[in-house]
N, CA, C and O atoms as a Tripos MOL2 file, in Angstrom:
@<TRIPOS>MOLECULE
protein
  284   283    71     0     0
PROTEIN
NO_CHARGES

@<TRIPOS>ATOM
      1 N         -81.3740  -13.4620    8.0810 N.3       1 UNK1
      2 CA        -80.2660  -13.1660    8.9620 C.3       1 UNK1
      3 C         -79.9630  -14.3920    9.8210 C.2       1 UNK1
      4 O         -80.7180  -15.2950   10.1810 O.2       1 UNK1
      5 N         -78.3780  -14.1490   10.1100 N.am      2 UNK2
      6 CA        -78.1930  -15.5250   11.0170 C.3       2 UNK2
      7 C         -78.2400  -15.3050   12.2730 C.2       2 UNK2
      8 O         -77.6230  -14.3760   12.7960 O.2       2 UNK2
      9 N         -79.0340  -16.1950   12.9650 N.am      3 UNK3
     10 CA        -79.0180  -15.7250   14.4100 C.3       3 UNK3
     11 C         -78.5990  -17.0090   15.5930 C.2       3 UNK3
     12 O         -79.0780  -18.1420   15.6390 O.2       3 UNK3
     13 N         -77.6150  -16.4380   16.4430 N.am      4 UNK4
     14 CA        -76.7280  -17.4110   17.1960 C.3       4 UNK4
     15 C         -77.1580  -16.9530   18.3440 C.2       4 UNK4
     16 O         -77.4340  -15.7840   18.6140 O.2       4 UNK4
     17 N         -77.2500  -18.4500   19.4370 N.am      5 UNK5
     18 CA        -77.5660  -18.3180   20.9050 C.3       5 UNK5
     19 C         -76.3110  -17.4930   21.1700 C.2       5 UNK5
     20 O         -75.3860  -17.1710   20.4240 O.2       5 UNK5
     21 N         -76.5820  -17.2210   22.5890 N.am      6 UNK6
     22 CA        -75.7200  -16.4100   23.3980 C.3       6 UNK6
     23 C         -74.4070  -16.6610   23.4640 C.2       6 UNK6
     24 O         -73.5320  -15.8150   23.2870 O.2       6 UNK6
     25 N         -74.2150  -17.9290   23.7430 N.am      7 UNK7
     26 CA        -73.1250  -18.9080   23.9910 C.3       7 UNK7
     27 C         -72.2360  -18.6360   23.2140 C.2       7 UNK7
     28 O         -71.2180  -18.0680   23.6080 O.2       7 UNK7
     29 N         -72.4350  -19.0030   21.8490 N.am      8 UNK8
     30 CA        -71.7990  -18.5930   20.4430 C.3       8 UNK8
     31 C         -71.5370  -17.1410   20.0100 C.2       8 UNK8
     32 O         -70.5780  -16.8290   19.3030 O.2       8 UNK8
     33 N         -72.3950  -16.3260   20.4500 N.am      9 UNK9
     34 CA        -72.1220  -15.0970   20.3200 C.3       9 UNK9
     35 C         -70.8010  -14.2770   21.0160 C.2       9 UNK9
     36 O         -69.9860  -13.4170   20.6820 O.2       9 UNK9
     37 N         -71.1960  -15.2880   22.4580 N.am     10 UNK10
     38 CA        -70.2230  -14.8190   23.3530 C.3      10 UNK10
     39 C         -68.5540  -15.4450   23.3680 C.2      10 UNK10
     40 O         -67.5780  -15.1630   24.0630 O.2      10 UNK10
     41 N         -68.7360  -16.2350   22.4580 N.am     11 UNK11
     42 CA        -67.2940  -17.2380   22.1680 C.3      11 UNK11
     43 C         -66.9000  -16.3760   20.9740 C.2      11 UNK11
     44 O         -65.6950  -16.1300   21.0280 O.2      11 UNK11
     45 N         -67.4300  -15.8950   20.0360 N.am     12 UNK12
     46 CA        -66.7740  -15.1500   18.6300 C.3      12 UNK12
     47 C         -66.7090  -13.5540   19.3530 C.2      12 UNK12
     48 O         -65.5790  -13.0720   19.2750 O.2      12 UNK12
     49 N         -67.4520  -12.9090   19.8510 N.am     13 UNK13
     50 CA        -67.0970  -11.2890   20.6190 C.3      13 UNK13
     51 C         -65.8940  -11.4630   21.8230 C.2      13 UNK13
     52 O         -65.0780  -10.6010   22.1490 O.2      13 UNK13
     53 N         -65.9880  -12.3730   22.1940 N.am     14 UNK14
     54 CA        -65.0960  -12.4450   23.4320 C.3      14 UNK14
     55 C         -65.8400  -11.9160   24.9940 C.2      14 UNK14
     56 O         -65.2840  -11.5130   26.0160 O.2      14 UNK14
     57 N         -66.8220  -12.0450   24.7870 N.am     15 UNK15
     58 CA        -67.5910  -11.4930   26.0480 C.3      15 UNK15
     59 C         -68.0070  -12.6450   26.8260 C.2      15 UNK15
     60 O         -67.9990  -13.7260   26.2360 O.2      15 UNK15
     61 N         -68.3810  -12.6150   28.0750 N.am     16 UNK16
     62 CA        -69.3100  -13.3690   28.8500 C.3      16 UNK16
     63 C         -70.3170  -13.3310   28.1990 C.2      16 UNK16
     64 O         -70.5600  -12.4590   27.3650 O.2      16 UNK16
     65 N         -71.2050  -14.4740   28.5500 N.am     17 UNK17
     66 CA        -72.8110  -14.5530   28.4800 C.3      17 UNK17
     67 C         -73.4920  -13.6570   29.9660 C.2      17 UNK17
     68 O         -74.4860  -12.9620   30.1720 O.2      17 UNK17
     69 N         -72.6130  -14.0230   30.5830 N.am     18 UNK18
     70 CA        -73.3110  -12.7220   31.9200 C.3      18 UNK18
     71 C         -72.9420  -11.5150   31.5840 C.2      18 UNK18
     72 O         -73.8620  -10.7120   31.7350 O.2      18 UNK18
     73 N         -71.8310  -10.9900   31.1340 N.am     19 UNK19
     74 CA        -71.7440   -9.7620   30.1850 C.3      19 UNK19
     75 C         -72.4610   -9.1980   29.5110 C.2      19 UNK19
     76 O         -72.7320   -8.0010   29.6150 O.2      19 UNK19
     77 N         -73.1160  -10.3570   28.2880 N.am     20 UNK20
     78 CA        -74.2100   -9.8100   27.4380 C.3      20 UNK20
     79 C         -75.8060   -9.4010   28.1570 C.2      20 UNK20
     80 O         -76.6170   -8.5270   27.8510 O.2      20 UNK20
     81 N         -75.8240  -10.8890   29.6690 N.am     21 UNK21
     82 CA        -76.9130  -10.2110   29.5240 C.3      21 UNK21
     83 C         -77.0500   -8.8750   30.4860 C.2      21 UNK21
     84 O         -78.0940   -8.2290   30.5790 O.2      21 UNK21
     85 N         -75.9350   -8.5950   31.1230 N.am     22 UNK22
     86 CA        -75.8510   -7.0630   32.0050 C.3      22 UNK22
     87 C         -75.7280   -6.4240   30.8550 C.2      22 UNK22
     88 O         -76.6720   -5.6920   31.1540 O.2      22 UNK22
     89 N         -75.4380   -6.0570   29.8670 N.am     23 UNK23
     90 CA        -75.5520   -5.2570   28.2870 C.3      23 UNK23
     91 C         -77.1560   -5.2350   28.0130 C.2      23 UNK23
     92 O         -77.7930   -4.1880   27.8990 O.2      23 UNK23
     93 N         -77.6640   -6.4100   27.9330 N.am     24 UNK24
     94 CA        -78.8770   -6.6700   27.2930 C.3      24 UNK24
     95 C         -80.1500   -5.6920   28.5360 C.2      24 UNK24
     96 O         -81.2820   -5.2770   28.2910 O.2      24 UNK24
     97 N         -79.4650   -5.6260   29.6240 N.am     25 UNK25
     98 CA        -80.4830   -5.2230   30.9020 C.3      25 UNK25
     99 C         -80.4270   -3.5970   30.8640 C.2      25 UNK25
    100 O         -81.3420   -2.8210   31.1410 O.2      25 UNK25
    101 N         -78.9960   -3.2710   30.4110 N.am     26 UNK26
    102 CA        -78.7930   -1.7380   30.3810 C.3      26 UNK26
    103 C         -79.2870   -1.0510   28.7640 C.2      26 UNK26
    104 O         -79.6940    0.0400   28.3650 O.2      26 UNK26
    105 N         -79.1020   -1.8560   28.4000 N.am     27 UNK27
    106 CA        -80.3460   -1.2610   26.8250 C.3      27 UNK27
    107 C         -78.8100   -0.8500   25.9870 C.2      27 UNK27
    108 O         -78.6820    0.2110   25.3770 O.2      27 UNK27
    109 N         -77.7370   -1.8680   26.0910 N.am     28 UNK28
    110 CA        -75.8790   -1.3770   25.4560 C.3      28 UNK28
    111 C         -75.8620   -2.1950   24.0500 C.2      28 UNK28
    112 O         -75.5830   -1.7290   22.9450 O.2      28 UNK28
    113 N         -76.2070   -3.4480   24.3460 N.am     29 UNK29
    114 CA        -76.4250   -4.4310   23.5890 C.3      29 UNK29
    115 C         -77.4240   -5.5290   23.2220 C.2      29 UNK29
    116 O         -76.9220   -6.6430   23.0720 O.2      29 UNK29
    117 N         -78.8210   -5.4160   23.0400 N.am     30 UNK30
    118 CA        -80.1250   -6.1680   23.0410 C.3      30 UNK30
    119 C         -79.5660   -6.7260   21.6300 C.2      30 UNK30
    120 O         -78.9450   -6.2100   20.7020 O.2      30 UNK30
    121 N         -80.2590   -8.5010   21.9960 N.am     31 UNK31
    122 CA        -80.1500   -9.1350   21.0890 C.3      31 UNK31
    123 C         -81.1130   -9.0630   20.1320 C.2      31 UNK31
    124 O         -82.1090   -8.4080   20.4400 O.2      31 UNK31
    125 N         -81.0810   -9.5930   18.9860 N.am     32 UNK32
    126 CA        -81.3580   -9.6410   17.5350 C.3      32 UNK32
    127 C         -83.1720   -9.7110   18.3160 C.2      32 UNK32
    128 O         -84.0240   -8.8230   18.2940 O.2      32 UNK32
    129 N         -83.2360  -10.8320   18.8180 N.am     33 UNK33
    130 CA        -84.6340  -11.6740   19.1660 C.3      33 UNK33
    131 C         -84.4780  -12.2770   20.5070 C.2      33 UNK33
    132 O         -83.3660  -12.7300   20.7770 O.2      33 UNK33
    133 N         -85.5030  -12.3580   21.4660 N.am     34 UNK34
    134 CA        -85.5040  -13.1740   22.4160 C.3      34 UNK34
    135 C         -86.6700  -13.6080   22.5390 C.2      34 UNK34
    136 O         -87.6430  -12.8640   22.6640 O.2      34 UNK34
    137 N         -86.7600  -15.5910   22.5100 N.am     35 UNK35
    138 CA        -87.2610  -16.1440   22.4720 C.3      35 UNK35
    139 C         -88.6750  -16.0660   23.3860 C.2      35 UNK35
    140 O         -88.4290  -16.0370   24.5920 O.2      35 UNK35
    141 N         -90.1710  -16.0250   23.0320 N.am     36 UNK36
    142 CA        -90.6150  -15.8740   23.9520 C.3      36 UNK36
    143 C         -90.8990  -17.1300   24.6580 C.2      36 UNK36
    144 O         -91.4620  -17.0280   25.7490 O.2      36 UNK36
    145 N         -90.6570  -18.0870   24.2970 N.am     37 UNK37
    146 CA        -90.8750  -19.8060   25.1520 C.3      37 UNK37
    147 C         -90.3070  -19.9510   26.1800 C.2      37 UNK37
    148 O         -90.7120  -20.1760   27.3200 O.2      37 UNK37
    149 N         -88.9490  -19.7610   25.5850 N.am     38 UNK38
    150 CA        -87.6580  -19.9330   26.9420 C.3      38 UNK38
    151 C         -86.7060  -18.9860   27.3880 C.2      38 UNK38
    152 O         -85.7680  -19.1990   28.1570 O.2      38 UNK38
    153 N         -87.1040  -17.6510   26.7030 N.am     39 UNK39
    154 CA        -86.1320  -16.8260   26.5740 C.3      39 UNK39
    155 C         -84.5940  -16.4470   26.4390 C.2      39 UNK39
    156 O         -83.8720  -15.5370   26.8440 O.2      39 UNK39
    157 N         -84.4520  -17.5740   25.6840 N.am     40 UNK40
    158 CA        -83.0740  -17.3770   25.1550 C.3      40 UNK40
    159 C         -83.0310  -16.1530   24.1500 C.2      40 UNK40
    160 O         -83.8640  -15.5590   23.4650 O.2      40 UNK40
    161 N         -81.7800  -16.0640   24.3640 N.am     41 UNK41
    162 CA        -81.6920  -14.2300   23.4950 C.3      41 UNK41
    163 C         -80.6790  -14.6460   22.7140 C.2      41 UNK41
    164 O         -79.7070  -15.2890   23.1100 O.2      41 UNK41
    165 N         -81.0120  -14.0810   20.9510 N.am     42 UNK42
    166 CA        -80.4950  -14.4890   19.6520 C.3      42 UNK42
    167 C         -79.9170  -13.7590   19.5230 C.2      42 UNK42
    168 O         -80.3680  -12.7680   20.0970 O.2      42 UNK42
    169 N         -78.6770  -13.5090   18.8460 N.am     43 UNK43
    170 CA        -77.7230  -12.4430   18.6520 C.3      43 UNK43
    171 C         -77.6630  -12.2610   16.9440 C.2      43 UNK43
    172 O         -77.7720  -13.4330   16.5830 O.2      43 UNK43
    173 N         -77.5890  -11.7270   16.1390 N.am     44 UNK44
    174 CA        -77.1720  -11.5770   14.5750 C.3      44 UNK44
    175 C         -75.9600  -10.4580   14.7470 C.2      44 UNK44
    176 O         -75.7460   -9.5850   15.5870 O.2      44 UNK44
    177 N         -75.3870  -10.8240   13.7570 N.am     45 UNK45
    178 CA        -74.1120  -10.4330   13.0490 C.3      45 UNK45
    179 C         -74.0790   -8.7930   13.3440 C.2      45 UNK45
    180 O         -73.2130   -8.0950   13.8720 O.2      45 UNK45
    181 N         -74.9940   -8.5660   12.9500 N.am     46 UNK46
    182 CA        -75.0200   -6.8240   13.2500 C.3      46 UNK46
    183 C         -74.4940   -6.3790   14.7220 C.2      46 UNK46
    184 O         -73.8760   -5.3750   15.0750 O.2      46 UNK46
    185 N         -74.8940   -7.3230   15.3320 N.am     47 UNK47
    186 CA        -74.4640   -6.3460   16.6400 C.3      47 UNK47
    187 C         -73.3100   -7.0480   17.7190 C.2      47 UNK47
    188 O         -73.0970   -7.2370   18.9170 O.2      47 UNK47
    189 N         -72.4890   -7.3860   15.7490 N.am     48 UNK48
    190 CA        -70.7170   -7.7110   16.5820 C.3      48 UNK48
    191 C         -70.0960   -6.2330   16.9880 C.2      48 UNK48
    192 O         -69.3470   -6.1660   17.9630 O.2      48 UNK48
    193 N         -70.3500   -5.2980   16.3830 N.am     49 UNK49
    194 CA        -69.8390   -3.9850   16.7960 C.3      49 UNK49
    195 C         -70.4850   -3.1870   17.4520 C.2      49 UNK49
    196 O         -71.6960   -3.4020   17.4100 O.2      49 UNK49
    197 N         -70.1300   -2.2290   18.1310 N.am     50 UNK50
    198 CA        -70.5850   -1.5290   19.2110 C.3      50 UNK50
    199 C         -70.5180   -0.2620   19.0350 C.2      50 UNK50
    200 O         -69.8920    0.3080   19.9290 O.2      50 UNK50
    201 N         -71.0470    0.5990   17.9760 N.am     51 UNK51
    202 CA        -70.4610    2.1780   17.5990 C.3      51 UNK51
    203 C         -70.7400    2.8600   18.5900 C.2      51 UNK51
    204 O         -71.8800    2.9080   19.0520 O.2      51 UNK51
    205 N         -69.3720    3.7280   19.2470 N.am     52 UNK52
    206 CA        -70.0830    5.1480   20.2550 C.3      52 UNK52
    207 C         -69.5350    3.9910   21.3940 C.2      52 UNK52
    208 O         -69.1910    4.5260   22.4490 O.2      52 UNK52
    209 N         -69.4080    2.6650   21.3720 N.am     53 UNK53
    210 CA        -68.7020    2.3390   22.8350 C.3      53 UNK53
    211 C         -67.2970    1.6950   22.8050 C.2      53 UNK53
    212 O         -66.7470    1.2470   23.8110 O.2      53 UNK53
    213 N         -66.7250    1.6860   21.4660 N.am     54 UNK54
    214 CA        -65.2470    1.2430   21.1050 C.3      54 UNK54
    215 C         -64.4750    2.1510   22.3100 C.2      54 UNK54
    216 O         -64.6140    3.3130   22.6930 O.2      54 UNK54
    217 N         -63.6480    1.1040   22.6850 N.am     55 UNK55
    218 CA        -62.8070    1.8230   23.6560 C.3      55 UNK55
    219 C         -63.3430    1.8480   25.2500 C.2      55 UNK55
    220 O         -62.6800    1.7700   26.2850 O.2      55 UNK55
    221 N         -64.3920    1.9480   25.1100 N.am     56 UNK56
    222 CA        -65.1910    2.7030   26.4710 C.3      56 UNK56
    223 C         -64.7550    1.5560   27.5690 C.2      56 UNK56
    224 O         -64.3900    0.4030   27.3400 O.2      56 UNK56
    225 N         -64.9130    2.2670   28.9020 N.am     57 UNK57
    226 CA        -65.1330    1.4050   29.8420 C.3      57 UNK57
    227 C         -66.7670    1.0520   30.4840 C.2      57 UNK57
    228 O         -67.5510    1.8150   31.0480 O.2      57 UNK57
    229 N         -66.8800   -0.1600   30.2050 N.am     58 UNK58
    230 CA        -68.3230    0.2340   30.2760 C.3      58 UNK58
    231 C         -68.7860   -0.1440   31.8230 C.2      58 UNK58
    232 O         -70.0050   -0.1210   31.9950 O.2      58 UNK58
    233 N         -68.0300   -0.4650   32.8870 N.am     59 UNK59
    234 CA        -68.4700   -0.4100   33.8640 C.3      59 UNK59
    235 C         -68.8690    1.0860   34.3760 C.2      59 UNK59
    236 O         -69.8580    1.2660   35.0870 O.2      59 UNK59
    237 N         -67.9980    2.1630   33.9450 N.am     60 UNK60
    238 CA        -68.0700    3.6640   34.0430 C.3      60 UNK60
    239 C         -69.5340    3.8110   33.4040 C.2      60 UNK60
    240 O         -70.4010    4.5920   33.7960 O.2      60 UNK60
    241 N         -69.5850    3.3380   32.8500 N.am     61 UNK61
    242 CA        -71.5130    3.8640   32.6000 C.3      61 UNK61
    243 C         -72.5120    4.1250   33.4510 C.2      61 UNK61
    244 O         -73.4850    4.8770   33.3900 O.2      61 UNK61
    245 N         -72.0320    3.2360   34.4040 N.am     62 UNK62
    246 CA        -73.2800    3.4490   35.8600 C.3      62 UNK62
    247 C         -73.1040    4.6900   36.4050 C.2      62 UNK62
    248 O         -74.0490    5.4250   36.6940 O.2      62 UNK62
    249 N         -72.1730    4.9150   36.5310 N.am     63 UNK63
    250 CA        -71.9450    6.9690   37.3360 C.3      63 UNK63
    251 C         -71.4300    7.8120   36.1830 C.2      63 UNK63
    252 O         -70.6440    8.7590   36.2050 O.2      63 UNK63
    253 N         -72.2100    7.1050   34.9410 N.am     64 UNK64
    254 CA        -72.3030    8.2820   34.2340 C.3      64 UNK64
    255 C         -73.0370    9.5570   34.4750 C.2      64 UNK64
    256 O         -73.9460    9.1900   35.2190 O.2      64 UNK64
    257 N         -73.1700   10.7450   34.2990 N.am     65 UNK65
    258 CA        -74.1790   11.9270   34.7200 C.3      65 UNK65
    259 C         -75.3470   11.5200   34.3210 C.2      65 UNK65
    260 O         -75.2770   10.9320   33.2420 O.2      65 UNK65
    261 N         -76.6170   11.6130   34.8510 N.am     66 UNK66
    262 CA        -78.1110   11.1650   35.0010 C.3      66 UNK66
    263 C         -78.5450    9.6940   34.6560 C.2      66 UNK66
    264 O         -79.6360    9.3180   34.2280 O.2      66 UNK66
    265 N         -77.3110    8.8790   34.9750 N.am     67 UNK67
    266 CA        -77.9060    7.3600   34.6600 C.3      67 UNK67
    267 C         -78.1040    6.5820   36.2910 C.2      67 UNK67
    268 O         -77.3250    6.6350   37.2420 O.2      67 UNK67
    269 N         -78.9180    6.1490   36.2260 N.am     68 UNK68
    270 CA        -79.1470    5.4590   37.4150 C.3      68 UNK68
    271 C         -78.7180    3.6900   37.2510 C.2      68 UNK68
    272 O         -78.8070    2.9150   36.2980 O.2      68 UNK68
    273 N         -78.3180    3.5570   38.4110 N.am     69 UNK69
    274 CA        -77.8900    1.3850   38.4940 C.3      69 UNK69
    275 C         -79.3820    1.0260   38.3510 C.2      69 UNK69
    276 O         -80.3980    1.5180   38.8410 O.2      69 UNK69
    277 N         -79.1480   -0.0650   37.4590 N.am     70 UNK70
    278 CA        -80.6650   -0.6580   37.4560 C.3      70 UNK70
    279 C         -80.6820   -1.9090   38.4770 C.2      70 UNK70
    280 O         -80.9110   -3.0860   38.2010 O.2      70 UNK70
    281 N         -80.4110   -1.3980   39.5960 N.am     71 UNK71
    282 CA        -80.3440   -2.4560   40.5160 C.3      71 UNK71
    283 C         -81.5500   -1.7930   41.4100 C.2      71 UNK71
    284 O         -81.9400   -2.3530   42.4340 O.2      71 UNK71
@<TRIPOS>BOND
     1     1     2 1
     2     2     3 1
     3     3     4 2
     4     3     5 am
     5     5     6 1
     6     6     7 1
     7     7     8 2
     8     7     9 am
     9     9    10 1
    10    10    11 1
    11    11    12 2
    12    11    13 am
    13    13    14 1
    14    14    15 1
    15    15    16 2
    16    15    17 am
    17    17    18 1
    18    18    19 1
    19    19    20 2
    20    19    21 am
    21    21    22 1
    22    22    23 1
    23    23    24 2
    24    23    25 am
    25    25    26 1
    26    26    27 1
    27    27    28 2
    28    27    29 am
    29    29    30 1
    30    30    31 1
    31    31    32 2
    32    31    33 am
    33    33    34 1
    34    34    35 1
    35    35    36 2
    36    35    37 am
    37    37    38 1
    38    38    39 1
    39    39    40 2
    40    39    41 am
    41    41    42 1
    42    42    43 1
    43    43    44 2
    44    43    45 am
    45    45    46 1
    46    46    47 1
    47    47    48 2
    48    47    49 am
    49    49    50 1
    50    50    51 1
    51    51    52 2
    52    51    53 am
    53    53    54 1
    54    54    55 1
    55    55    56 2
    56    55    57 am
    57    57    58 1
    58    58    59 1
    59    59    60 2
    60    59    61 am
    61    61    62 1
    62    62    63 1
    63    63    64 2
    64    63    65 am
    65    65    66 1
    66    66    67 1
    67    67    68 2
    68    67    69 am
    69    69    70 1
    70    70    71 1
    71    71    72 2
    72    71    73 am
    73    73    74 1
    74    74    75 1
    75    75    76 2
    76    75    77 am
    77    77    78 1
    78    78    79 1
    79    79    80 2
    80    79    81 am
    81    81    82 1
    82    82    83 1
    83    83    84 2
    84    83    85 am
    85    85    86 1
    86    86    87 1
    87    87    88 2
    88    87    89 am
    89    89    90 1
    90    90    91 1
    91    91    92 2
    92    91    93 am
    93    93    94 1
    94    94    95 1
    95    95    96 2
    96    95    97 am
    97    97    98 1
    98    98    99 1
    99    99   100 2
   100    99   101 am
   101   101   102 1
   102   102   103 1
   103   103   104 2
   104   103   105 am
   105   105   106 1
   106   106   107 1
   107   107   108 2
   108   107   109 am
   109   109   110 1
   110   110   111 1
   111   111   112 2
   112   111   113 am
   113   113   114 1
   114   114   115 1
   115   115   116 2
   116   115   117 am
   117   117   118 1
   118   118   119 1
   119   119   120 2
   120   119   121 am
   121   121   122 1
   122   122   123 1
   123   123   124 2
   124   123   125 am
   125   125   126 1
   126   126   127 1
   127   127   128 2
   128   127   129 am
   129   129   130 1
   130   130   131 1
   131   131   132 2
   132   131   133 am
   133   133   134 1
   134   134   135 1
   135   135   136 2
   136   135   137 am
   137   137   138 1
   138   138   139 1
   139   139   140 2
   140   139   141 am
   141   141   142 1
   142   142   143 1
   143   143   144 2
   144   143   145 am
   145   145   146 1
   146   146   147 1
   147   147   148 2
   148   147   149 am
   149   149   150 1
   150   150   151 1
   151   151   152 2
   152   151   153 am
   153   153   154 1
   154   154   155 1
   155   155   156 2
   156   155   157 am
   157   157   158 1
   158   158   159 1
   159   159   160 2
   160   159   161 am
   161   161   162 1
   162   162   163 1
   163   163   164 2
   164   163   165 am
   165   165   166 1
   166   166   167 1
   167   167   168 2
   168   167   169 am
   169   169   170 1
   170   170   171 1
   171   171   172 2
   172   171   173 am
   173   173   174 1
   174   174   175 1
   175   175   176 2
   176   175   177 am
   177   177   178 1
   178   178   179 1
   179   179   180 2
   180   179   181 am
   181   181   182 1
   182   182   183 1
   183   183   184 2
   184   183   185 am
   185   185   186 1
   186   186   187 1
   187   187   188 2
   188   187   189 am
   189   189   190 1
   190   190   191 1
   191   191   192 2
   192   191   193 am
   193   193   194 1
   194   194   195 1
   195   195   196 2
   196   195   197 am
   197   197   198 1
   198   198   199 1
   199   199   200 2
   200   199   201 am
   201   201   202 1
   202   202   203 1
   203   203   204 2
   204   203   205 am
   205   205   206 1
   206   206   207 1
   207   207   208 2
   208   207   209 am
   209   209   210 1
   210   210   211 1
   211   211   212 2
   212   211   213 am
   213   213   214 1
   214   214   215 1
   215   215   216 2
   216   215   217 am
   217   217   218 1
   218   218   219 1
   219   219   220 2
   220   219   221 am
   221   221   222 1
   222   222   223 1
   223   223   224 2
   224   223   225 am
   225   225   226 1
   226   226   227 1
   227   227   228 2
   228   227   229 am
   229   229   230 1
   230   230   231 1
   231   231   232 2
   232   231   233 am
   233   233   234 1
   234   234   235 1
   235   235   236 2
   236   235   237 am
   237   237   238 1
   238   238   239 1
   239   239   240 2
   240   239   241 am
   241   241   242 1
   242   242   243 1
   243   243   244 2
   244   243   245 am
   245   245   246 1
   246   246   247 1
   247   247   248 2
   248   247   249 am
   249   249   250 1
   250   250   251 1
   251   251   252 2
   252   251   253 am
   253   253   254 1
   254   254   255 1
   255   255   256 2
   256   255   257 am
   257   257   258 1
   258   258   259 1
   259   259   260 2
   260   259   261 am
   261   261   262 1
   262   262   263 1
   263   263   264 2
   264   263   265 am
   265   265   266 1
   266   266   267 1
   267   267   268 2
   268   267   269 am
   269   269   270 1
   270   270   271 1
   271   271   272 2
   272   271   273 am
   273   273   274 1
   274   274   275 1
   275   275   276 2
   276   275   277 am
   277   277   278 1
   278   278   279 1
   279   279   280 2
   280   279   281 am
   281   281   282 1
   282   282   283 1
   283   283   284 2
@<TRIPOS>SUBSTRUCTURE
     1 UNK1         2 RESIDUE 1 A UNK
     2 UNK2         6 RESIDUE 1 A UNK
     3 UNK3        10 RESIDUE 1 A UNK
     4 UNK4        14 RESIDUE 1 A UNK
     5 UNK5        18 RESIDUE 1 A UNK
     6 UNK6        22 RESIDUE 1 A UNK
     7 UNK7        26 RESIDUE 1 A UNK
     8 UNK8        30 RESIDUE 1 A UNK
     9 UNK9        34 RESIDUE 1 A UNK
    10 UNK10       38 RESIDUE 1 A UNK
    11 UNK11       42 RESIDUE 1 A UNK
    12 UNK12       46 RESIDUE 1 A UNK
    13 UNK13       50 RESIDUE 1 A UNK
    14 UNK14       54 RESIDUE 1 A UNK
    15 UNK15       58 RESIDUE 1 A UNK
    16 UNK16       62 RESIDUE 1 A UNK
    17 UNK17       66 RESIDUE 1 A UNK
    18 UNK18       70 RESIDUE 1 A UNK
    19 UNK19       74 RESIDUE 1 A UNK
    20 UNK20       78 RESIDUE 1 A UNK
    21 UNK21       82 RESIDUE 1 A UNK
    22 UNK22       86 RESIDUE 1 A UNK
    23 UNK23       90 RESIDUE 1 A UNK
    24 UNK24       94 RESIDUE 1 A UNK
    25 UNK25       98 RESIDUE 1 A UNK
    26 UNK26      102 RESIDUE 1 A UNK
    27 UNK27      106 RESIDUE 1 A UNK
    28 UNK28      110 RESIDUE 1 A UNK
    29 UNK29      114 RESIDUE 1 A UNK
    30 UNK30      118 RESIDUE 1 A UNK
    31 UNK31      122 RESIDUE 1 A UNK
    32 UNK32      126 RESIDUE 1 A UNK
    33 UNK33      130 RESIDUE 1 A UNK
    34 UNK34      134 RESIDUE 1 A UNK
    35 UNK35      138 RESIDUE 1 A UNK
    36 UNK36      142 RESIDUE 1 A UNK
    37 UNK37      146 RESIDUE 1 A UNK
    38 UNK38      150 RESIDUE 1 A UNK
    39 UNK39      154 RESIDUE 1 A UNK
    40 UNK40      158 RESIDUE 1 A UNK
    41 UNK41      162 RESIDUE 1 A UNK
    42 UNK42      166 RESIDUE 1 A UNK
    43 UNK43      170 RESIDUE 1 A UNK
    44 UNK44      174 RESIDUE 1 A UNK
    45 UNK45      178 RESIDUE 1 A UNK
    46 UNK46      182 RESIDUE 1 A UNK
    47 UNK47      186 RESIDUE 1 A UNK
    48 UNK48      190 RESIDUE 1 A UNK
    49 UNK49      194 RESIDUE 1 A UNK
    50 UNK50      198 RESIDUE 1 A UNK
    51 UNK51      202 RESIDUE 1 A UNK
    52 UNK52      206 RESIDUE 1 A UNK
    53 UNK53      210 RESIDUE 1 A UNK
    54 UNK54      214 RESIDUE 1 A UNK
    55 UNK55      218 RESIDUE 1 A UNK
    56 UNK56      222 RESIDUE 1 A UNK
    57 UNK57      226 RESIDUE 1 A UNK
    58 UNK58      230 RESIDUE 1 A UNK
    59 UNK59      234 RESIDUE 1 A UNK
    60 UNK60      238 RESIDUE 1 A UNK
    61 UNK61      242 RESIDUE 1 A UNK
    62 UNK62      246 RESIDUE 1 A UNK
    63 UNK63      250 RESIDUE 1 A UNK
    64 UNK64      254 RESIDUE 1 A UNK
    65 UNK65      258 RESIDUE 1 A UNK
    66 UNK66      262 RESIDUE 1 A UNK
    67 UNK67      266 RESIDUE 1 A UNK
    68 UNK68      270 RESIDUE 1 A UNK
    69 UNK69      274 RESIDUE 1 A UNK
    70 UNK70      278 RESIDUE 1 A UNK
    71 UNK71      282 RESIDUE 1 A UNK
């Protein structure tokens, strides 16, 4: 599998890299692999799509019913 830093991931999805990793913190979008040296987080092809969140607003996730801010 091909696996692309964040950067790249985030230039072909159209997302931030601070996007991915507030995704990556809420358990929406975890990357492929994250490095344990430096922790850069690898993205693969699979998880250009998002099933179950097309459309969504995903800031509305935080006051979803029984989800707590992981702040």
């Amino acid at each position: 599998m091909e696996l692309m830093t964040i950067g790249a991931f985030a230039e072909r999805t159209r997302l931030s890299a601070k996007a991915l990793r507030l995704y990556d913190r809420l358990g929406l979008l975890v990357p492929a692999r994250v490095d344990r040296a430096n922790g850069y987080r690898l993205y693969g092809r699979s998880r250009w799509s998002l099933p179950g969140l097309s459309g969504c607003w995903l800031g509305g996730i935080y006051r979803a019913p029984g989800r707590t801010s992981p702040r």
